[in-house]
C-alpha positions in Angstrom: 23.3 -5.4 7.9 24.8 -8.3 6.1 24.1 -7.8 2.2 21.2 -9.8 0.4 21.9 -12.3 -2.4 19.6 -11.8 -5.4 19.9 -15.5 -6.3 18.7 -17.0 -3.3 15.8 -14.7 -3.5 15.0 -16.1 -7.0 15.6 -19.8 -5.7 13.6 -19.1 -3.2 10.8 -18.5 -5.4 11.6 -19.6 -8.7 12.2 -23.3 -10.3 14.9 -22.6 -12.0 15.7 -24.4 -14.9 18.3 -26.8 -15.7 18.7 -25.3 -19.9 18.5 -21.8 -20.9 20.2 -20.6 -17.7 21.7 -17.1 -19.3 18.3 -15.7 -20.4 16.6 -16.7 -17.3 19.2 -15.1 -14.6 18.5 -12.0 -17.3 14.9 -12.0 -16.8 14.2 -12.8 -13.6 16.9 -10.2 -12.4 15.1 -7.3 -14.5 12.1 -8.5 -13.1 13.5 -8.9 -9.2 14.4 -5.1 -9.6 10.8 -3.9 -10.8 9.7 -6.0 -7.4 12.5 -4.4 -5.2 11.0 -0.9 -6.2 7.8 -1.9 -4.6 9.2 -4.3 -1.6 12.7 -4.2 0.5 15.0 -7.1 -0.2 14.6 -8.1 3.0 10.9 -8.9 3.1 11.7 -10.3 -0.6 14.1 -12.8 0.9 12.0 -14.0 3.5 8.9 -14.7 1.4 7.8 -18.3 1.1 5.2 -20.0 -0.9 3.5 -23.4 -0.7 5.3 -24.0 -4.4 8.1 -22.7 -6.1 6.6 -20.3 -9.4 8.0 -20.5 -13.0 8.8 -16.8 -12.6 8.8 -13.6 -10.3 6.5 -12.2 -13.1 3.4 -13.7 -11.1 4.0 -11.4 -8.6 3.9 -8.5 -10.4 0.1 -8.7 -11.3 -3.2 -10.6 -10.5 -4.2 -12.5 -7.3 -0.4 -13.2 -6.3 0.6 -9.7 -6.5 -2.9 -9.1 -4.2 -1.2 -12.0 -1.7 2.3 -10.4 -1.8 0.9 -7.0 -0.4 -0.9 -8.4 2.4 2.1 -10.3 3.4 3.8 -7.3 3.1 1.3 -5.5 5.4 2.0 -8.2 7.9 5.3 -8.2 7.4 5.3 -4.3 8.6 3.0 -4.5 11.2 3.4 -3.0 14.5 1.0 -2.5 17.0 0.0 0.9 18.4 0.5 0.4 22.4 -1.6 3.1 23.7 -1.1 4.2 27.7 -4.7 2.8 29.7 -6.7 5.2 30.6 -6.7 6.0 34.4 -9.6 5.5 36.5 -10.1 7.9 39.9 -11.7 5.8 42.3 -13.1 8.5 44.8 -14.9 7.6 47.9 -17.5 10.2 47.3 -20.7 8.7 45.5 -22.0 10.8 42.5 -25.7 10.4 41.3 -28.7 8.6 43.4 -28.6 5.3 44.5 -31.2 3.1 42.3 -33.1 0.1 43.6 -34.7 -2.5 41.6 -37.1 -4.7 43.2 -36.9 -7.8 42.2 -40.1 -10.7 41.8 -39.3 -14.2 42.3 -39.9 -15.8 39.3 -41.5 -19.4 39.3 -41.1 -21.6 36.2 -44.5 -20.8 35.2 -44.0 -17.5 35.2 -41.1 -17.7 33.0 -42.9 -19.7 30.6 -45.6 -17.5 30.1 -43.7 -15.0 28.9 
């Protein structure tokens, strides 16, 4: 398994920006590990959004961190294949044999009813 870069997780996500650089990396890092306690880097690293965030804090609480953990759901899902069920078609009959007599049925009829 090839090892995941941290950074292109956060640029992934994040708008990074262009002053301040230092105290960013150090706060979006701390905050990438809180996230990788809950969520594998490799789910992390293939998340997109429709935008890019101002930081990975979003995803730690309110209707984001919601969204994350139904993608994540998703992200894990795997069907439950279960073997069919096997039918014995015998040529033996069980129970009596039922008919129904049927009325023809005019359009009057059926719009009397």
């Amino acid at each position: 398994m090839p090892k995941i870069n941290k950074r292109s997780i956060i640029h992934n996500l994040v708008e990074v920006p262009s002053k301040g650089r230092r105290t960013f990396w150090a706060k979006e890092m701390t905050l990438l590990k809180k996230l990788e306690g809950k969520y594998p880097l490799d789910f992390l690293s293939a998340l997109r959004f429709y935008k890019k965030f101002d930081s990975i804090a979003v995803f730690l609480s309110g209707p984001l961190a919601k969204e994350l953990k139904s993608r994540y759901y998703q992200y894990n899902y795997r069907p439950k294949f279960s073997t069919p069920e096997k039918v014995d078609f015998r040529a033996e009959k069980y129970g009596e044999d039922v008919t129904i007599a049927s009325k023809q049925k005019t359009v009057r009829d059926f719009l009397n009813e």
